[in-house]
N, CA and C atoms as an extended XYZ file, in Angstrom:
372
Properties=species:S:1:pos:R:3:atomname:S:1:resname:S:1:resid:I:1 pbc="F F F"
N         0.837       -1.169        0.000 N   UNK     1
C         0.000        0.000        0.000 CA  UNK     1
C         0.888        1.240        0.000 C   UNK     1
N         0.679        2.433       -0.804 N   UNK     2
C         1.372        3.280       -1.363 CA  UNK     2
C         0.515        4.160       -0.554 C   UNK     2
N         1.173        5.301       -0.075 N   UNK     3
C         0.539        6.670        0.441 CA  UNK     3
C         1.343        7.750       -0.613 C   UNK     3
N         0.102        8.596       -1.090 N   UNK     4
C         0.665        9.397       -1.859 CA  UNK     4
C         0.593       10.806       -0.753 C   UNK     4
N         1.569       11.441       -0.445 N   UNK     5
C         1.721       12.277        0.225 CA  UNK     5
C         2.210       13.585       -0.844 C   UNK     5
N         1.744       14.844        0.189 N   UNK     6
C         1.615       15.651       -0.520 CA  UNK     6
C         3.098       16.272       -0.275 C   UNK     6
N         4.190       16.738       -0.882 N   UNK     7
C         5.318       17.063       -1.323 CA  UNK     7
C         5.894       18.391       -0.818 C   UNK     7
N         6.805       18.623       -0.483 N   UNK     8
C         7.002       20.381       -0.352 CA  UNK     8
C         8.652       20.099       -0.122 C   UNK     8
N         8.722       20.423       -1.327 N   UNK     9
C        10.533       20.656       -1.458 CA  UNK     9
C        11.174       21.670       -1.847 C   UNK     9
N        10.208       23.102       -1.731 N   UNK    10
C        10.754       24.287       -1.495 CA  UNK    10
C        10.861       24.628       -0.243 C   UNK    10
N        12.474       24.809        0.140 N   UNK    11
C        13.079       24.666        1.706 CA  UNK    11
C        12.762       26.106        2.340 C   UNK    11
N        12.532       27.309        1.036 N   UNK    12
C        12.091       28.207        1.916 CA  UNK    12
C        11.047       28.612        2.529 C   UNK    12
N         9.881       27.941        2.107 N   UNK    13
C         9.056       28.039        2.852 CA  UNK    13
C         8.617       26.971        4.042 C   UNK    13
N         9.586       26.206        4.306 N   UNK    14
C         9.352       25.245        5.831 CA  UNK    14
C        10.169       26.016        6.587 C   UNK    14
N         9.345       25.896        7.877 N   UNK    15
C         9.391       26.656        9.253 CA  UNK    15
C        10.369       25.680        9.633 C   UNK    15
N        11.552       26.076       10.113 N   UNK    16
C        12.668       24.714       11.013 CA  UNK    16
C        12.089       25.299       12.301 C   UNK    16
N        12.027       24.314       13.099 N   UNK    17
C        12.166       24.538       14.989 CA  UNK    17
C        13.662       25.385       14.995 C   UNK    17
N        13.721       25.432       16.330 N   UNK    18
C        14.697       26.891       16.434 CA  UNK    18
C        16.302       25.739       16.700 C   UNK    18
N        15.508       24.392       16.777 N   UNK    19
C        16.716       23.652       17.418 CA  UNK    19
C        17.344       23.324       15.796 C   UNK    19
N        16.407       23.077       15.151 N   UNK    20
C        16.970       22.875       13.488 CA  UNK    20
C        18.190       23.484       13.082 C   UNK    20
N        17.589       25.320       13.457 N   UNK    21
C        18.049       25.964       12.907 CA  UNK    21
C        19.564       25.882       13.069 C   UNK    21
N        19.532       26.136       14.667 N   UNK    22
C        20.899       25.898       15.831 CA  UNK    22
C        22.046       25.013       15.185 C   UNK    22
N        21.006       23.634       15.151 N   UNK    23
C        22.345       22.680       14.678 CA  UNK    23
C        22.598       22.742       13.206 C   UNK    23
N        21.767       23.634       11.947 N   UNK    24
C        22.618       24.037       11.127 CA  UNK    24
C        23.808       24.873       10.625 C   UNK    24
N        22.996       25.458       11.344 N   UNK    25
C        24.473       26.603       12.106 CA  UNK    25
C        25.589       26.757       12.535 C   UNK    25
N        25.265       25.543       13.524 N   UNK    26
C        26.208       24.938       13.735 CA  UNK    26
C        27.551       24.567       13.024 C   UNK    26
N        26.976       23.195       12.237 N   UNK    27
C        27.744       22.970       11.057 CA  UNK    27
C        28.362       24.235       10.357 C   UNK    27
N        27.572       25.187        9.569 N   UNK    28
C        27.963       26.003        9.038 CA  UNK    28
C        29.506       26.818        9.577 C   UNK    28
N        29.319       27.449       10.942 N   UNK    29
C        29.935       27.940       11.914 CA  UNK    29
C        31.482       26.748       12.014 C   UNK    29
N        31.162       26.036       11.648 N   UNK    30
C        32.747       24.889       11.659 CA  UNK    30
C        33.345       24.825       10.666 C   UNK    30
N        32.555       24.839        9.003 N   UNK    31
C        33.161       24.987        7.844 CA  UNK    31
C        33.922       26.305        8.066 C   UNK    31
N        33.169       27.190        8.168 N   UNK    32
C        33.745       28.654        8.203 CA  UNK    32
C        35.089       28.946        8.895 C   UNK    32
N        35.068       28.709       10.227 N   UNK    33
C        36.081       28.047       11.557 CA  UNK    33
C        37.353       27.585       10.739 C   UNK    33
N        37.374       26.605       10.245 N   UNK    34
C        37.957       25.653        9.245 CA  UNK    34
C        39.054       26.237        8.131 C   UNK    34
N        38.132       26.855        7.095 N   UNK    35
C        38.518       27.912        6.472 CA  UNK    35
C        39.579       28.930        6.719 C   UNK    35
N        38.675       29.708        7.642 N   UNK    36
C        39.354       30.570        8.269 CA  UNK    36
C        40.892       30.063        9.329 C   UNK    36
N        40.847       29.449        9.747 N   UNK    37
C        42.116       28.781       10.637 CA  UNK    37
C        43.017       28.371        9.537 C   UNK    37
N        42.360       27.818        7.943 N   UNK    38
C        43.770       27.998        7.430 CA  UNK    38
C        43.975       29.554        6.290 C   UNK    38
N        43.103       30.527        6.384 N   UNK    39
C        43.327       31.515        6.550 CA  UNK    39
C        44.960       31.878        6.778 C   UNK    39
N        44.287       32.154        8.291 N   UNK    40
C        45.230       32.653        9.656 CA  UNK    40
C        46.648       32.018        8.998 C   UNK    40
N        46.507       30.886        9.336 N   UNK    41
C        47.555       29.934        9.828 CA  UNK    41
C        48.346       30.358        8.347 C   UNK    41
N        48.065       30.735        6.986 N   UNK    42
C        48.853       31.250        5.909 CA  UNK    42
C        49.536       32.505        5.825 C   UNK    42
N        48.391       33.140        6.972 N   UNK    43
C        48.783       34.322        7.462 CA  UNK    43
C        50.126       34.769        7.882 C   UNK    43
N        50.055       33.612        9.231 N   UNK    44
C        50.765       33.703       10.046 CA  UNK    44
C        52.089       33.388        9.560 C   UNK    44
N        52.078       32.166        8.956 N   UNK    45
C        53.736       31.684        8.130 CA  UNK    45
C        54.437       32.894        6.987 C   UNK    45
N        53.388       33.366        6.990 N   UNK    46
C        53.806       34.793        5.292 CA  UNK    46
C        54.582       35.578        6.608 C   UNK    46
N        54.273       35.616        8.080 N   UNK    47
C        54.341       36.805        8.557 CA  UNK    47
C        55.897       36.529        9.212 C   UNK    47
N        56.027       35.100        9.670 N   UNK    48
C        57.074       35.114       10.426 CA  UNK    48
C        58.217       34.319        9.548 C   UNK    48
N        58.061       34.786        7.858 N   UNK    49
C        59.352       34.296        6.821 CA  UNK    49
C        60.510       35.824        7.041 C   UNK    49
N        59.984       36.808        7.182 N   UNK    50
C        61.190       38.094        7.143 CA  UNK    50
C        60.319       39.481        7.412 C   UNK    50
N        60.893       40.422        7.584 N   UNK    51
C        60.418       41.590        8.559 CA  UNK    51
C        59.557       42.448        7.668 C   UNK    51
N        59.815       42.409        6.639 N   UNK    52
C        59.171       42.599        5.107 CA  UNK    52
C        57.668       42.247        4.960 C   UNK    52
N        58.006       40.621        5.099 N   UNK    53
C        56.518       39.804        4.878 CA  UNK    53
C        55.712       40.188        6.189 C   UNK    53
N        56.632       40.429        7.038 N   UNK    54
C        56.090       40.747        8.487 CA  UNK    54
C        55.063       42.110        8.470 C   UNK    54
N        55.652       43.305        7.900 N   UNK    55
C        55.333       44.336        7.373 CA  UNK    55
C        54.121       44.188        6.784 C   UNK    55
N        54.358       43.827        5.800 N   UNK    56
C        53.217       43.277        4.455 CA  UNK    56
C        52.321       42.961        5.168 C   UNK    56
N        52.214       41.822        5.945 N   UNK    57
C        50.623       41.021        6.810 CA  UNK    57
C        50.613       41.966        7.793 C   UNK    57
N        51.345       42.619        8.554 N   UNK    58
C        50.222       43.748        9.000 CA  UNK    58
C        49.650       44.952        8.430 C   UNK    58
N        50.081       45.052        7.661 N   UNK    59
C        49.639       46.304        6.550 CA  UNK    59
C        48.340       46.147        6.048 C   UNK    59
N        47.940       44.573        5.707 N   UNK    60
C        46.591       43.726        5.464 CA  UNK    60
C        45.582       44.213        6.376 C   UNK    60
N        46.008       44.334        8.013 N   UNK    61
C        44.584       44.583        8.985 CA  UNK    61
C        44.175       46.243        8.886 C   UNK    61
N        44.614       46.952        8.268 N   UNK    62
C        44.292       48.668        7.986 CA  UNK    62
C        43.350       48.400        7.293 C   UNK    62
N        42.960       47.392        7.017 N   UNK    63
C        41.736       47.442        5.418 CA  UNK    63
C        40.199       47.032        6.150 C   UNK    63
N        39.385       47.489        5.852 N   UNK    64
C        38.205       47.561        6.462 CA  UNK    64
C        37.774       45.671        5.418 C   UNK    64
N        37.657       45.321        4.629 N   UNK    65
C        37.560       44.539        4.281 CA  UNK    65
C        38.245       42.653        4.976 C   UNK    65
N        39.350       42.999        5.566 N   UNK    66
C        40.155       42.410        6.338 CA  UNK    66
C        39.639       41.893        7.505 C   UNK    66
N        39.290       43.346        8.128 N   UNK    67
C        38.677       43.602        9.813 CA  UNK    67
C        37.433       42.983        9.890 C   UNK    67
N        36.366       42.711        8.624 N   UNK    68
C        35.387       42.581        8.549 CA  UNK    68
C        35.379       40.918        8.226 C   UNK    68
N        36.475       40.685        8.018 N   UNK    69
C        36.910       38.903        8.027 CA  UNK    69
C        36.921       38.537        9.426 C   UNK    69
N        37.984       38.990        9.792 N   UNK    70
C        38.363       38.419       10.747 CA  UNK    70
C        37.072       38.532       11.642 C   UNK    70
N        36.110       39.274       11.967 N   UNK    71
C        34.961       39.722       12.614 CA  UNK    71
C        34.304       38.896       12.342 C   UNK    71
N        33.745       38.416       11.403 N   UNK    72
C        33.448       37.017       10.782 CA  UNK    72
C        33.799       36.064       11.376 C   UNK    72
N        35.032       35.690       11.063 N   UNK    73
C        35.526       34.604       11.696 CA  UNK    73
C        35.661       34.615       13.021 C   UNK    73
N        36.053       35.309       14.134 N   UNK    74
C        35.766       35.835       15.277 CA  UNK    74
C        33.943       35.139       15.599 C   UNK    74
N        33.163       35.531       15.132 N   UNK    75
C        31.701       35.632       15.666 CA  UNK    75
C        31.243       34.252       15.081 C   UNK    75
N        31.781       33.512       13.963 N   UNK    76
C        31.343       31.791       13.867 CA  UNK    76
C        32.242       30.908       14.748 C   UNK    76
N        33.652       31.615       15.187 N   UNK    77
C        34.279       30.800       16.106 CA  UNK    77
C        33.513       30.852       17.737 C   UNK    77
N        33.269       31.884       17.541 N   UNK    78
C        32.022       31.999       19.092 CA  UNK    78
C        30.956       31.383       19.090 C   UNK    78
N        30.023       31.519       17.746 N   UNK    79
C        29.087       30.182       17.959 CA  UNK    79
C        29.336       29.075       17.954 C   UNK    79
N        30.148       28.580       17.424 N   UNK    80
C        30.487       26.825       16.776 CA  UNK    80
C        31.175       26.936       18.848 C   UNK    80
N        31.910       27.720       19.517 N   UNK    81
C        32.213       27.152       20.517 CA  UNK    81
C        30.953       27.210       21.490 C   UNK    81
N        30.014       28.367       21.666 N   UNK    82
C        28.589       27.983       22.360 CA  UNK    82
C        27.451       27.161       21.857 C   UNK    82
N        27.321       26.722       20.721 N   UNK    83
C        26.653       25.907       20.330 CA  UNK    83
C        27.555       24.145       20.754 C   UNK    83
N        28.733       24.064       20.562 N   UNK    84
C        29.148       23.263       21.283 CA  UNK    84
C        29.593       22.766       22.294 C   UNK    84
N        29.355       23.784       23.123 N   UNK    85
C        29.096       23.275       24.814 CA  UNK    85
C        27.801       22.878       24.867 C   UNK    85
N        27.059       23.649       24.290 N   UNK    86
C        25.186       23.523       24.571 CA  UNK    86
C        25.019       21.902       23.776 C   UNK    86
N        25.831       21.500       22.960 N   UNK    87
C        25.556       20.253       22.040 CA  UNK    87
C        25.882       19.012       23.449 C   UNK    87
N        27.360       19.443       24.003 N   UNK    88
C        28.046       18.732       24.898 CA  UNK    88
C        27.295       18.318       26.306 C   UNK    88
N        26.386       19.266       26.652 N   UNK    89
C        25.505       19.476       27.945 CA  UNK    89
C        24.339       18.721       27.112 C   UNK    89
N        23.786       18.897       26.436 N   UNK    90
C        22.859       17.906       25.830 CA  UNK    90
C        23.406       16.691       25.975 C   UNK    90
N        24.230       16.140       25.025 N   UNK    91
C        25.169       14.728       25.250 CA  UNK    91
C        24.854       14.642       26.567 C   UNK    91
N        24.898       15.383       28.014 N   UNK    92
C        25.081       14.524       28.916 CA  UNK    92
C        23.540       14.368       29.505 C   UNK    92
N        22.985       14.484       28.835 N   UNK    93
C        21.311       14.428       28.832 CA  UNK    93
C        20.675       15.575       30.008 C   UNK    93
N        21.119       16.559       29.763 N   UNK    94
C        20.090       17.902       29.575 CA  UNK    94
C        19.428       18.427       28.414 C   UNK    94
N        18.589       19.575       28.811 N   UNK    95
C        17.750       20.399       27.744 CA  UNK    95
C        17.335       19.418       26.415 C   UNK    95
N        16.958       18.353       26.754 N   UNK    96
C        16.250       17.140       25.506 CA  UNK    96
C        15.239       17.587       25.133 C   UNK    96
N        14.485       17.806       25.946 N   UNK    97
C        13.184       18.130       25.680 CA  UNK    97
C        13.193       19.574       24.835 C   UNK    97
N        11.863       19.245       23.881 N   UNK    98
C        12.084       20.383       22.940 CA  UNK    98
C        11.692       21.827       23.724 C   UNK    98
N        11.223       21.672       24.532 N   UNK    99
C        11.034       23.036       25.482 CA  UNK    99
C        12.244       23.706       26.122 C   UNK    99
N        13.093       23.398       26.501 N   UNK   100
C        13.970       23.327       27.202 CA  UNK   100
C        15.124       23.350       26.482 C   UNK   100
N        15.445       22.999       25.000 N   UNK   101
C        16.318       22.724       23.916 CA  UNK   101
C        15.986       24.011       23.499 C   UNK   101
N        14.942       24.518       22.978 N   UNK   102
C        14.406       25.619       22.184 CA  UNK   102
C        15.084       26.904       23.315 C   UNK   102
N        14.981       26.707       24.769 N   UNK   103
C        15.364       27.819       25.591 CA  UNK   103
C        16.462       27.870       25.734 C   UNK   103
N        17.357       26.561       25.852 N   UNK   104
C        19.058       27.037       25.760 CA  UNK   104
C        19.092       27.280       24.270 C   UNK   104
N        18.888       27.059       22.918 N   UNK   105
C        18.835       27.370       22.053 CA  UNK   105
C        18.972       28.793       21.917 C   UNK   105
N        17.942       29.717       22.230 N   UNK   106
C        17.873       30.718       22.630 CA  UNK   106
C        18.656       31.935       22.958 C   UNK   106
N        19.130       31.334       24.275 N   UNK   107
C        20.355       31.568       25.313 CA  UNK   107
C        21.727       31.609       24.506 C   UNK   107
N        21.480       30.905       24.100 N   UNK   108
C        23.310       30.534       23.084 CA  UNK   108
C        23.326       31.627       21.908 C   UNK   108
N        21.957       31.480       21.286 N   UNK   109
C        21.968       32.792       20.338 CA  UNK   109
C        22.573       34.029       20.913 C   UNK   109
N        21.797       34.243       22.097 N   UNK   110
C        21.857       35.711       22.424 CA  UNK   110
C        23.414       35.785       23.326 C   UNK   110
N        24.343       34.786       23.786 N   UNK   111
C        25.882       34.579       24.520 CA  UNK   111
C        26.171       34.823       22.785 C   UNK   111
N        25.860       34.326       22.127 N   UNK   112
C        26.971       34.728       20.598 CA  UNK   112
C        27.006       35.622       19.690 C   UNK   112
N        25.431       36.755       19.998 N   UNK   113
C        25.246       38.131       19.937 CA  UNK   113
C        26.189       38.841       20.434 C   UNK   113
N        26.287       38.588       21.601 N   UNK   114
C        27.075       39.416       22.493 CA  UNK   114
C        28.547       39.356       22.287 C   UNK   114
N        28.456       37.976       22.328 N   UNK   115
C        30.290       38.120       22.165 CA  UNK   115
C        30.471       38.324       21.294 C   UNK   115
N        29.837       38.416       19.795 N   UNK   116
C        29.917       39.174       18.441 CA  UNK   116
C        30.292       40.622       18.306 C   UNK   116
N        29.219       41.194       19.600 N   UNK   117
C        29.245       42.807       19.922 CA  UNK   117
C        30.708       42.819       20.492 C   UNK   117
N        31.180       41.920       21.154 N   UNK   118
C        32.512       42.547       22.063 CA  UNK   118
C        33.582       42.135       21.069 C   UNK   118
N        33.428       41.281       20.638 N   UNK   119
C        34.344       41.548       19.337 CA  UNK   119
C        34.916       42.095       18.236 C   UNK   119
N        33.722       42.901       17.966 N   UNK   120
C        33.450       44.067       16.821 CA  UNK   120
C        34.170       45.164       17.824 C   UNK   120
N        33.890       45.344       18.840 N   UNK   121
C        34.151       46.928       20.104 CA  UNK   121
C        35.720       46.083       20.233 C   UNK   121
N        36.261       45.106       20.281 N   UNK   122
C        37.757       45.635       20.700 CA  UNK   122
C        38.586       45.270       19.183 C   UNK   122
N        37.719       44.797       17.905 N   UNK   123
C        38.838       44.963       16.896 CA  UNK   123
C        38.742       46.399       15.958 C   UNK   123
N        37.599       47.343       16.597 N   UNK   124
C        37.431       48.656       16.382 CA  UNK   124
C        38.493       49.491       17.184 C   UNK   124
């Protein structure tokens, strides 16, 4: 027996729960992380070959385009790390329940608002 069900595979119009959203984000927030760390880390080797290259990679953070990376990367490295404590505290069987998931959910948004804001205020 076949159920013909009715279809909806345009993703923008489904509502995700807020926990959906979280753990896509998640993910997202780690590719980015990822990226960015080997970024840096190309950064960093250009910087410490001679006083020159040294020069050169800091000359890079004067650029509003730059600042606005790293701010980036800064504010997905803050979620991917509060979304993964909140993942980790789940693991140990808290906030399961979707009531309670949806409210640290929440909570984590608004800890990675913030530390977004304090991040932006001290690379200004």
């Amino acid at each position: 027996m076949r159920k013909e069900r009715p279809k909806n595979l345009d993703l923008a119009t489904v509502k995700f729960p807020i926990t959906a959203t979280a753990s896509i984000l998640h993910r997202i927030s780690g590719i980015i992380v990822f990226i960015a760390l080997a970024l840096f880390l190309i950064l960093l080797n250009c910087s410490l070959t001679s006083e020159q290259d040294f020069l050169k990679v800091a000359s890079y953070f004067d650029h509003l385009l730059i600042n606005l990376v790293i701010w980036g990367s800064l504010t997905a490295l803050a979620y991917h790390a509060v979304f993964g404590i909140r993942h980790m505290i789940q693991d140990l069987g808290f906030w399961e329940e979707m009531e309670s998931a949806a409210l640290s959910a929440k909570f984590a948004f608004l800890l990675t608002a913030v530390l977004s804001i304090l991040a932006g205020i001290l690379l200004w």
